[in-house]
SEDRENTOR-308697 format. One record per residue: residue in one letter; x, y, z of N, C-alpha, C in turn. Coordinates in steps of 0.2 Angstrom, whole numbers, plus 5000, padded with zeros to 4 digits. Example, Ala and Ser with C-alpha at 12.3 -4.5 7.8 and 13.67 -1.06 7.14 Angstrom:
2
A506649725039506249785039506649845039;S506449895035506849955036506450005039;
***
This chain:
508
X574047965283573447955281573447905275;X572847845275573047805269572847855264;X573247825257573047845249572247805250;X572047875244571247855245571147805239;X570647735237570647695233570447735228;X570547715219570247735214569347725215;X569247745212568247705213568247665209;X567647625206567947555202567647585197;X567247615195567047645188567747665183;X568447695188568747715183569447655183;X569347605188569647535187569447475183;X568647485179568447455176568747495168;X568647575168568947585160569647575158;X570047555165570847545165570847465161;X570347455163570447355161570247345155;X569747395154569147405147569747435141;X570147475143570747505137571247445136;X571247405143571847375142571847305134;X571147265138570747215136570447235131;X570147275128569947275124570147345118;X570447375121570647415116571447395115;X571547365119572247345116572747395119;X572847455121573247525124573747515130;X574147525128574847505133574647565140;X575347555144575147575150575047655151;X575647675146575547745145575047765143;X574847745137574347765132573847785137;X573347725142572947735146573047775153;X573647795154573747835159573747915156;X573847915150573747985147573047995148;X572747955143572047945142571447965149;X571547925154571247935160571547995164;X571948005163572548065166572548025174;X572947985174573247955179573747935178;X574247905183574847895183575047815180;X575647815178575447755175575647685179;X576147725184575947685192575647645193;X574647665191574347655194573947615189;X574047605185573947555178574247495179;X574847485181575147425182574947385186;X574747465194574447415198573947365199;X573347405193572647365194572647305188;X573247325183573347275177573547205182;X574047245186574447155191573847125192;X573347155197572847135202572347095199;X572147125192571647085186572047015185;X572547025182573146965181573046905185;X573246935193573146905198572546855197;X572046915197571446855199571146835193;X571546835189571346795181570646835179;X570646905179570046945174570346965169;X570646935163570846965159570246965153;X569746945154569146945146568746995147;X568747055144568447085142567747095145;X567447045139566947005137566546975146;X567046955148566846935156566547005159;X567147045160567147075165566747155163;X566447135155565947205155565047175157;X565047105159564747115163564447085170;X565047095172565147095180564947165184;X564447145190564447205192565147245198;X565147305199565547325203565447295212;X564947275212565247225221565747165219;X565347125212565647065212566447095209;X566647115204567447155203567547165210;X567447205215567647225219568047165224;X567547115226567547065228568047015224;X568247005219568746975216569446995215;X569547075213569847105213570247135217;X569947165222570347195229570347155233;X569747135236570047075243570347015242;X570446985236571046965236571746985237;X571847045234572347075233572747115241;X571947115243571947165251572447075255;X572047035255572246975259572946985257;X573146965255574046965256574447005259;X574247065260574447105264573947145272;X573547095274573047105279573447145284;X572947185286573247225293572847205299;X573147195304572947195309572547225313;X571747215312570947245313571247275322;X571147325325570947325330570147335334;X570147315341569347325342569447385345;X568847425339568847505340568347515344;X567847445346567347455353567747435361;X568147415359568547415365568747495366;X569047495360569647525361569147615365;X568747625362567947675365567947655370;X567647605374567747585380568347605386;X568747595382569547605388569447655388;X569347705384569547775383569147815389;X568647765392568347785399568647795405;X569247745404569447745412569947805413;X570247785417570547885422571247855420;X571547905415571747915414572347865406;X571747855401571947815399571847865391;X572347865387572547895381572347865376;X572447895369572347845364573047835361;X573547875362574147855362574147785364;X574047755372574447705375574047645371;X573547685370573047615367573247585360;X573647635355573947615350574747585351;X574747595355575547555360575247475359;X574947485363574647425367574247385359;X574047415356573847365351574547345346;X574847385345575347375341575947335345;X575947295352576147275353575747185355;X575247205355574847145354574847105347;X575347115342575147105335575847105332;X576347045335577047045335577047025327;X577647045323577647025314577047025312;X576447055312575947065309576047145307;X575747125302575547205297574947255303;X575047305307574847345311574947445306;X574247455311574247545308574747565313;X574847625310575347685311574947725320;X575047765322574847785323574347855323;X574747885316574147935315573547875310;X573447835307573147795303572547765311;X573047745313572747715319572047775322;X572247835323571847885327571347905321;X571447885312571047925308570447865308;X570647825310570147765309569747735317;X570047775323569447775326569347835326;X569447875324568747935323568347925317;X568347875313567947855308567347815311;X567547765315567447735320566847755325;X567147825327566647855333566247875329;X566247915324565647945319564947915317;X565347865318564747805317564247775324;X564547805329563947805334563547845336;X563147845340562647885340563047925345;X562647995342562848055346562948055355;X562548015358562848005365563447955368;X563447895363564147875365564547905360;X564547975355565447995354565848025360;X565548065364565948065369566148045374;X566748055375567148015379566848025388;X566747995391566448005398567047955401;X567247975407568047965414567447915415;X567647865418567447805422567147845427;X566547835428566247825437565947915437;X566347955432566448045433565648065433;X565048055429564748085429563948035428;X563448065431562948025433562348085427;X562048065421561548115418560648105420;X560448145422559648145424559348185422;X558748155419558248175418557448165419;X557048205415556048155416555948155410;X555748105409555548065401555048125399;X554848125394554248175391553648155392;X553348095391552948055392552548055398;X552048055400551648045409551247985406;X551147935412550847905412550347915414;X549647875416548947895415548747845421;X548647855427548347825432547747815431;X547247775436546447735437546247795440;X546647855445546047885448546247945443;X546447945438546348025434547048065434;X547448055437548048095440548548025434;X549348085433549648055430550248045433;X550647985431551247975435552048015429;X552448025433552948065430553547975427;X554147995425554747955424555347975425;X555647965430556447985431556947955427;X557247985423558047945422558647945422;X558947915422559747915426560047875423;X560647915420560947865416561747885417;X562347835418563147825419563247855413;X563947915414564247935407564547865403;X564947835406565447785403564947735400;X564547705406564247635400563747655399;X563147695403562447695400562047665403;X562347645411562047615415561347655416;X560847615416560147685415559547625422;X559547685426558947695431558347735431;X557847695431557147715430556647725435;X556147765438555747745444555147815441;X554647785444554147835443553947875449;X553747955449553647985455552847995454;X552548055457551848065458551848145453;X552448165450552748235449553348245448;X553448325447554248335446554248385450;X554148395455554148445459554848425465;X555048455467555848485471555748395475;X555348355480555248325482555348245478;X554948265473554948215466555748215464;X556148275462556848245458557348225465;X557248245469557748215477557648135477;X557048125478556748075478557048005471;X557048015464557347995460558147995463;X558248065464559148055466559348015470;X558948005477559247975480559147905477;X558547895474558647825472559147775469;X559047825462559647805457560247795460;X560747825466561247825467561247775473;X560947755475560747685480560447625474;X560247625469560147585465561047575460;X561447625459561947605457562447575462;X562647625471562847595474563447615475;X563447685473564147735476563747805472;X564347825471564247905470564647955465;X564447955462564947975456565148055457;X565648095454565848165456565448205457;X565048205450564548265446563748225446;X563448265446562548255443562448295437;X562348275434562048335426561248315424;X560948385427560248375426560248435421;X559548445419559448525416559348565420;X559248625419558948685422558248685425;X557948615427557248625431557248685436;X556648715434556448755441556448725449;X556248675449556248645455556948615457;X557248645453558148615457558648685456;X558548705451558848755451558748825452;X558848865457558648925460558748975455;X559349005451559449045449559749015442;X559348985436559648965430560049035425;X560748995424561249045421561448995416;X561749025412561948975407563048985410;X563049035413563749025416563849015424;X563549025428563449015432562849015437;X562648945436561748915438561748915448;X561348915449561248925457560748885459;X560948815463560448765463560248795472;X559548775472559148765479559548755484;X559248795491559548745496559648685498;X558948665496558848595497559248525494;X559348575486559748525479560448525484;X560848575486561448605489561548555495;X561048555499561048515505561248425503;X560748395500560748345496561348335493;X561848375491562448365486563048365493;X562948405496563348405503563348325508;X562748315507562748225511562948175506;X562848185503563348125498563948145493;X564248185494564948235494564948225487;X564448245483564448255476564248335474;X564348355467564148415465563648395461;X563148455459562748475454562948535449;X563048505443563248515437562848545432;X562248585433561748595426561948615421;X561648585415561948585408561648645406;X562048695403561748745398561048755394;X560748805396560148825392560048835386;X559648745387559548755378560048715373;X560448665376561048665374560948565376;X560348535373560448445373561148415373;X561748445371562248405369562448395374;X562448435380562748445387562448405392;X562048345390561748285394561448245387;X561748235380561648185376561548125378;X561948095385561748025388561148005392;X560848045393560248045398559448065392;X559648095385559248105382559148055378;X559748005376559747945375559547905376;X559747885386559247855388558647855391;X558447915389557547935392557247905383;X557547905378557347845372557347785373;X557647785378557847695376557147665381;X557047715387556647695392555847705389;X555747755385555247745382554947715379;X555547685374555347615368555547565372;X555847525378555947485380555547465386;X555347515389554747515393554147535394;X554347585393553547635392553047585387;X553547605381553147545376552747485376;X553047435381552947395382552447395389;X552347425392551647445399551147465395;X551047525389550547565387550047515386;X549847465386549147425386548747415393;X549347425398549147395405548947475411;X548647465415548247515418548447495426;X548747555428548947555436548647615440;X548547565447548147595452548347665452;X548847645454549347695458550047705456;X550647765459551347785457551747715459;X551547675466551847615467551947555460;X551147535457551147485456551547485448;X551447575445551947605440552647575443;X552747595446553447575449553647535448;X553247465451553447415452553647375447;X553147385440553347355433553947395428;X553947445433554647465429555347425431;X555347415437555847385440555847335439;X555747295434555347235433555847245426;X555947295424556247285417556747315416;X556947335421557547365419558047325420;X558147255424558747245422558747205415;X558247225410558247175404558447215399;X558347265400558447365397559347345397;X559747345403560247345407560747315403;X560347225402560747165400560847165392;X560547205389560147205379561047235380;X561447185375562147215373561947245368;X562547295367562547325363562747335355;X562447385349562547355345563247385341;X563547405342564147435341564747435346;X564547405350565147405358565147335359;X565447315363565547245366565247245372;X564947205374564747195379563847245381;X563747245387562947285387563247335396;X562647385397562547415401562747375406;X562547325409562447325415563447295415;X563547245410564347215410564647305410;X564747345406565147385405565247415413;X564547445417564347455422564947445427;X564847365428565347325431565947325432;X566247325423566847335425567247405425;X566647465422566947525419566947585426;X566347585426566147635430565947625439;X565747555442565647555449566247535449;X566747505450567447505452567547585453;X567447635449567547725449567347745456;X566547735455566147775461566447785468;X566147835473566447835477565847805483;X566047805490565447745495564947775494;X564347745497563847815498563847815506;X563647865508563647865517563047815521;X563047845527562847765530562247765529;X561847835529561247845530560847885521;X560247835521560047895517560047975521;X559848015512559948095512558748085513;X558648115518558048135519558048215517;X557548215514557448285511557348345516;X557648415515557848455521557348515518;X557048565522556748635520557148685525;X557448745524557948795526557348855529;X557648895533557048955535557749005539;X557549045541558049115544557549095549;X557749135556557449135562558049155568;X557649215569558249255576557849225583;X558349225586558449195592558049235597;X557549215600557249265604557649245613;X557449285617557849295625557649255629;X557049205624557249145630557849085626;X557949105620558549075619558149015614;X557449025614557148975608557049005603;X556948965597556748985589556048965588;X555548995584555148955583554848935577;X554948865576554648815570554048805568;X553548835563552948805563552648795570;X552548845574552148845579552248825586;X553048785586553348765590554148795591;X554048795598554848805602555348755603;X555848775600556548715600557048775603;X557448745608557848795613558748765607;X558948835610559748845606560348845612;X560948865612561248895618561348965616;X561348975624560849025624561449105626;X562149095623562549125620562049145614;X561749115609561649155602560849195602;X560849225609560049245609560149325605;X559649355602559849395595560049395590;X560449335589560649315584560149275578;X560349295572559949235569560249185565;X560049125563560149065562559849045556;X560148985552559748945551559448875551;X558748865549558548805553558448755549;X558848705551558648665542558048585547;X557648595542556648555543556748505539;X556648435543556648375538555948345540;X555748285539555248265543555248215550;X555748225552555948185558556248215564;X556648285560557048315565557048385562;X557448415566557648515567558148525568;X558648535562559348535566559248635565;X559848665571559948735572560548745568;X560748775563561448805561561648875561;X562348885563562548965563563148945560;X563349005556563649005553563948935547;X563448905546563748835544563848765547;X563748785555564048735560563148725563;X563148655565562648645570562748645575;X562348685580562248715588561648685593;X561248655586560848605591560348555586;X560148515586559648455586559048445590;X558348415585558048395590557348365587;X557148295589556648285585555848315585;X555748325576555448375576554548355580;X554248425580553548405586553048455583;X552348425584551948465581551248495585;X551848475592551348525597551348605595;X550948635594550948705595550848745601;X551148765601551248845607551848775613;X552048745613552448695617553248695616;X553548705619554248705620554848635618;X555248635617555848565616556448615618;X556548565625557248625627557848555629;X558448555629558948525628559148585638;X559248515642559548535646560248605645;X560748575642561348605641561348655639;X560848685636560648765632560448805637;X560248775644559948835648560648875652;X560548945654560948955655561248945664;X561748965665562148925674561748995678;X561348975681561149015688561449085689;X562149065690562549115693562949155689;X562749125682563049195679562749285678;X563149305680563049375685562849415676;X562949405673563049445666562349435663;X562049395662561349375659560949415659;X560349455655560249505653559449495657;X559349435656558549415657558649345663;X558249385670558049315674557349325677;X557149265681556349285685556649335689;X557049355693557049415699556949475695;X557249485691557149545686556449555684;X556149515679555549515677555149545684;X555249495689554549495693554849555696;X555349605697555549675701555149715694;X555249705689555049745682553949745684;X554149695685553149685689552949715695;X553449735699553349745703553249835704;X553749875698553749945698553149955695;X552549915692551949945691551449915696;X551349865700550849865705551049785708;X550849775712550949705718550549685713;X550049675710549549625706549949615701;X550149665697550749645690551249585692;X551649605696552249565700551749495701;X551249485704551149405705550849375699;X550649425695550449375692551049355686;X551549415685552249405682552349325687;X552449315692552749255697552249215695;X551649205694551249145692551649125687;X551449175680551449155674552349105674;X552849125676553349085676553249035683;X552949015684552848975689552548885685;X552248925678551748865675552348835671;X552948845668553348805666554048765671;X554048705667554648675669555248725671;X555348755667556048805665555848865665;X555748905671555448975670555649025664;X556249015660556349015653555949015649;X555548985649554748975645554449025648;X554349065652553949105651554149175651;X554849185649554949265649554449285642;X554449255637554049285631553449325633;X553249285636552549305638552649355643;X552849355650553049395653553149465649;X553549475645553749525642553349545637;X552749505635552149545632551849565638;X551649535643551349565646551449635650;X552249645651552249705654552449775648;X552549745641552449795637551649815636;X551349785638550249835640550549885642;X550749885647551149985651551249995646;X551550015638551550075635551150085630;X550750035630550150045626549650085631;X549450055636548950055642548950095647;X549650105649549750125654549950085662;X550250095666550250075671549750065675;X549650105676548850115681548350065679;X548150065672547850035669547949945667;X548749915667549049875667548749825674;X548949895680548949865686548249845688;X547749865687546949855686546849805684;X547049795677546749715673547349645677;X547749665678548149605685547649605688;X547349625693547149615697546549585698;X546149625692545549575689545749505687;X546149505684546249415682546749375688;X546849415692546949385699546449335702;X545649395702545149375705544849325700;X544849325692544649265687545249215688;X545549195692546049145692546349145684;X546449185680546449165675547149215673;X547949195676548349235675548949225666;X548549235664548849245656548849305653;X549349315649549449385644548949405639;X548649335636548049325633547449385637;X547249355640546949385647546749425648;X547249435650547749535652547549575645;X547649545643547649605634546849595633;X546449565635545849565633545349595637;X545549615644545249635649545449715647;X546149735645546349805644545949825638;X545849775633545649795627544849815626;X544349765632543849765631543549805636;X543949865640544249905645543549895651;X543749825653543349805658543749815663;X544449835664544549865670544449905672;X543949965667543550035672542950015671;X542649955670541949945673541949955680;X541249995683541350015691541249895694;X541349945699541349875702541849795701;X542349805698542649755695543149735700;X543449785707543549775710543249745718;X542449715715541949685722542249635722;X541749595727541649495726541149485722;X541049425723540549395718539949425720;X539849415710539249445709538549405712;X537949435714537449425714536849445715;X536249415709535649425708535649455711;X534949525710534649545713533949545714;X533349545717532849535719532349585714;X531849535709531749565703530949535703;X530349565702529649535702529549485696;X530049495689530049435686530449375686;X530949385692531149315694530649285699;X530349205698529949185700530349155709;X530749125707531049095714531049015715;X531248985720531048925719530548905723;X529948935726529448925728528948915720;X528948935717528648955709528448865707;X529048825708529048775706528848695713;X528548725718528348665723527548665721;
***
């Protein structure tokens, strides 16, 4: 470690005893209780630079002394400055030391006066102290991606306020901005995927904070992000990383740059008034690559050059397709072998009937997952009570083993009366895939233990003669117990001959 300099108040009394009180080397190294070493030293140095009048130099201030006295003296034995914003910079890439980098400077700097290397290490951590708290640490090339929402909302024409996503690279600071409508699970997906299509690969880690809307289960040891967050980190083979409760240091770079984006942009919008989330938008991406290119005041180079050569060389591709946001649900297999979605039927194979699954819901599609694997696809549909069935799910005719077919059903119809049985045979008659209709079928013949058979058999019969063979029906005829109205088993009904029915003679 260098010796540390005298301060010049007590370089000035050394020159002050020598000059004008006349006191040899000892005397004043007694006298100051200093070495007297260090008396000859600063007596050379005065010599040197021809300060020997008193009279001069008691009224010279301490910058100009300092400046005539030591940086001349420092100049004859100059050290070879290294660049400690470089040297910050390398310290980004994978797998780069600050040992090799003192190699490397010291070999850069042949018969030149260079630091040592522990001299070398005290004087960039001097170095780094003087940065702001989000460049002192050191961030791996490409390794981590920091996001945040600015604190700030913006103020829309119709009354509603617009949010601010930010994203910013460990290594250079590369900082992505975009405005949502919110910060709700939709709103941060949306920023994600942006940002990382706007950088142009994919870097290991994500470090957001502990938003409700991303993370399911906030721990400060073990955090539990959403399915959705989970899903999203699976399609772009990244992880999510949330930084400790309570604890800014653990995303320092993204609190950085959600300042810089407030004074660089926001700042600079605040007079002007937007329709809408779009036209916020569009003014932001308007400035950020100006944000981007602003070099820096302490490093060489700016965001978007460091970007270039630090960090997107790191990244990893992004996949072929955007990530479309997904919503998860449980749902067991019924025995026709479909699930059902928000009102509609998507068929599975029909191996997994009893079983349940999960289903993961985007807005285009239905994919079926067991166990982690998908067992079927399907573009998603908003017909309600309507079926989506994949040829290949149904099961082969002639397997002997299958638990539910129409012969069975319509025999199960058959042990409560001939009217049950036909209209069990209709009701699978109205689908493509008589598969479509065991559901219903098998409401219908569960009325027997509510109703009874006999009872059962009666309302079939009636909605034989109302052409109107549905379970619906059925249940409504039993329930409004118009199968023991007398008569219900006649023909058509008609009028009877009444003195205030007039006729149609009434009207010739």
């Amino acid at each position: 470690m260098p010796a540390k300099r005298m301060n010049l108040r007590m370089i000035k009394d050394v020159l002050r005893l020598k000059y004008e009180a006349g006191l040899s080397h000892q005397q004043i190294a007694r006298a100051l209780r200093i070495s007297k070493g260090v008396v000859a030293k600063y007596v050379a140095a005065a010599e040197a630079a021809g300060l020997t009048d008193w009279a001069l130099l008691r009224e010279m201030g301490e910058a100009v002394l300092e400046g005539r006295l030591l940086v001349r003296r420092a100049s004859s034995h100059a050290v070879a400055m290294p660049d400690f914003g470089r040297v910050h910079q390398e310290l980004g890439r994978k797998g780069v030391t600050l040992a090799l980098l003192w190699e490397e400077y010291a070999a850069a700097h042949p018969g030149q006066r260079t630091w040592g290397r522990t001299q070398f290490y005290e004087h960039y951590r001097r170095f780094a102290g003087t940065l702001k708290r989000s460049m002192r640490q050191v961030h791996r090339a490409g390794e981590k991606l920091f996001v945040d929402y600015a604190g700030p909302t913006v103020a829309l024409r119709d009354g509603t306020r617009a949010s601010v996503f930010v994203a910013a690279m460990g290594a250079s600071s590369y900082t992505f901005a975009c405005a949502t409508p919110g910060q709700k699970l939709e709103d941060w997906i949306t920023g994600l995927v942006r940002a990382l299509h706007f950088l142009g690969g994919v870097p290991p880690l994500i470090v957001p904070d502990n938003a409700r809307a991303l993370i399911a289960e906030p721990d400060r040891y073990e955090p539990r992000a959403g399915a959705t967050v989970l899903d999203f980190a699976r399609h772009y083979a990244t992880s999510i990383l949330p930084a400790r409760p309570r604890a800014p240091q653990d995303k320092a770079k993204v609190e950085s740059a959600v300042q810089v984006v407030e004074r660089w942009i926001l700042a600079r919008l605040r007079h002007r008034r937007f329709d809408s989330v779009f036209d916020l938008d569009s003014a932001i991406a308007q400035l950020l690559p100006e944000l981007n290119e602003r070099p820096f005041q302490r490093l060489p180079g700016s965001r978007a050059s460091t970007f270039a050569e630090i960090d997107r060389p790191a990244l990893q591709p992004l996949p072929r397709s955007r990530y479309e946001i997904a919503r998860f649900k449980r749902a067991r297999v019924h025995i026709d072998y479909h699930v059902q979605v928000e009102g509609h039927f998507y068929s599975v194979p029909h191996a997994l009937v009893g079983q349940e699954i999960e289903v993961r819901i985007t807005v285009t599609a239905i994919e079926c997952l067991h166990r982690g694997r998908r067992v079927a696809a399907h573009a998603r549909s908003t017909r309600q009570g309507a079926y989506t069935t994949v040829a290949e799910h149904l099961p082969a005719a002639h397997r002997a083993h299958l638990e539910w077919t129409p012969t069975r059903l319509i025999e199960w119809g058959r042990r409560i009366g001939v009217a049950c049985a036909e209209v069990v045979e209709r009701m699978l008659a109205q689908h493509k895939h008589p598969e479509h209709g065991y559901r219903r079928c098998l409401g219908l013949l569960s009325l027997a233990r509510k109703y009874g058979p006999q009872r059962l058999e009666a309302a079939c019969a009636l909605a034989l003669q109302l052409g109107s063979c549905r379970y619906r029906s059925v249940r409504d005829i039993l329930a409004n117990h118009r199968d023991r109205s007398p008569g219900s088993d006649e023909g058509e009904w008609t009028s009877p001959s009444h003195e205030n029915v007039r006729g149609p003679g009434y009207y010739q």
